[in-house]
N, C-alpha and C positions, 0 to 999 in steps of 0.2 A: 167415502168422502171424495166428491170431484168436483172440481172448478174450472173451467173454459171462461179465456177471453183472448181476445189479439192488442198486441201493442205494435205501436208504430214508433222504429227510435229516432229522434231527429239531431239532430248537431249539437242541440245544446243538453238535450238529457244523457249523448254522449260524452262531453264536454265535462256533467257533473261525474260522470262514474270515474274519467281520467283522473279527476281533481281527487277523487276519492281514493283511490286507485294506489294514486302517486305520494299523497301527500299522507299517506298513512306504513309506508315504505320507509326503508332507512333511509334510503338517497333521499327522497322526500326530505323527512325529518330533520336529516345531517342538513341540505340545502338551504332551509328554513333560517333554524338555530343561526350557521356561518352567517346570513346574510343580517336577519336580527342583532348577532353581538356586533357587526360591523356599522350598523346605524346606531345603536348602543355608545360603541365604541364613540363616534363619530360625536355625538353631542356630551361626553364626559372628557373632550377635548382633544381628539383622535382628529387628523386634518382630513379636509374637506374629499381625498379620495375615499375614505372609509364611508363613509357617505351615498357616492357615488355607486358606489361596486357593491354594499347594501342592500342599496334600491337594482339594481343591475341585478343579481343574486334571486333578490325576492320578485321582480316581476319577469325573469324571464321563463320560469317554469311554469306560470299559467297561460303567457303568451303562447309558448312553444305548444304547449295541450290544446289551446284555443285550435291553434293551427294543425295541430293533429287531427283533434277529431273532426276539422272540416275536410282537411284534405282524406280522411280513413271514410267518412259520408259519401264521398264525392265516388270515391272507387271500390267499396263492398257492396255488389251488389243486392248483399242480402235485406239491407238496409232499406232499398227504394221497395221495397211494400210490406206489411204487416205482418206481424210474426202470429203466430196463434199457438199459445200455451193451453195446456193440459194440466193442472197437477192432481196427482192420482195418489192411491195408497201407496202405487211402487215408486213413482217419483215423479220427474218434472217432464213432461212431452212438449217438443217442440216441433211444428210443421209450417213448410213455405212451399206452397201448389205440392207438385208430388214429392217432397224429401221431406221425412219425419225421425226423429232423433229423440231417443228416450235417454234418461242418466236417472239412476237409482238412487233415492235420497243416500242409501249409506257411503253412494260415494262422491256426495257432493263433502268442497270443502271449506265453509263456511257461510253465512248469511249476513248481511249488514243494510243498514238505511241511508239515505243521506236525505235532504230537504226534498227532490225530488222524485226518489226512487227507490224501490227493495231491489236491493244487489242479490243474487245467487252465484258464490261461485263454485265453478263444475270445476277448478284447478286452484293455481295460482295466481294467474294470469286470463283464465278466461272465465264470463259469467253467463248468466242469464239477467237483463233488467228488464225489470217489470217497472216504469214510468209511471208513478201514483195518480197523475191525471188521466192515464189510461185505463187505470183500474177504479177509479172513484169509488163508489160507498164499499165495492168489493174488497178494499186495503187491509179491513179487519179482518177479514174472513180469509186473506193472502195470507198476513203476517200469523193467523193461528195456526193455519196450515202446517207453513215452514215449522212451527215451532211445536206444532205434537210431530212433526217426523224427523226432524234434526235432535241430534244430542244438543242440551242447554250451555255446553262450553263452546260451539260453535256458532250460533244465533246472538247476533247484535246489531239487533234492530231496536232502534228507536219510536215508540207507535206513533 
């Protein structure tokens, strides 16, 4: 069972994995919530700084990620051309001109989706995305993949 295609990542399909990323994190979550019960607060009769600092809270961590991943585009080189994946029986291949990099399913550390992308991640902190417009009709045949070679408590993908 093998699959080849190239994806190309751009700003904004970097943009969705940060949003993903972050906002499924404690600090994420914590950030969320605080900024939430403070607009909460804010209309059950809390003064108009709850409000403020609310909305302050809640939009400045997509800002700040907006701004990340363009400024993280601007300066990884790996970025400016196309990546070309591999997925094999043993695991995920990844190659850009001459540097190829293999990781073994059993040591990837979990799978996920978001509206535009299969997440793979090889850590905690780092993935591999696969950009579902770069993959087109191939998404099903991705998402089966990951999921006959991943254990089913790691795979949370959405089809």
């Amino acid at each position: 069972m093998e699959l080849e295609f190239d994806v190309k990542i751009t700003g904004n399909i970097l943009y969705d994995y940060m949003l993903r990323h972050t906002y499924y994190s404690a600090s994420g979550l914590i950030g969320t919530i605080v900024g939430a019960l403070m607009v909460v607060y804010f209309f059950s009769g809390g003064g108009t700084i709850f409000l403020i600092a609310g909305l302050v809270i809640l939009a400045y961590l997509p800002w700040t990620l907006f701004l990340k991943s363009r400024q993280q585009m601007a300066n990884t080189p790996a970025f400016k051309e196309p990546l070309h994946y591999k997925l094999t029986d043993e695991g995920i291949e990844v190659s850009q001109g001459e540097q190829v990099q293999m990781q073994k399913w059993e040591d990837m550390y979990r799978a996920v989706s978001t509206q535009r992308s299969l997440i793979v991640y090889t850590s905690r902190v780092n993935a591999s995305i696969f950009p579902k417009q770069d993959l087109g009709e191939m998404v099903p045949r991705v998402i089966e993949i990951i999921s006959t070679h991943m254990p089913p408590a790691k795979v949370k993908i959405k089809g």
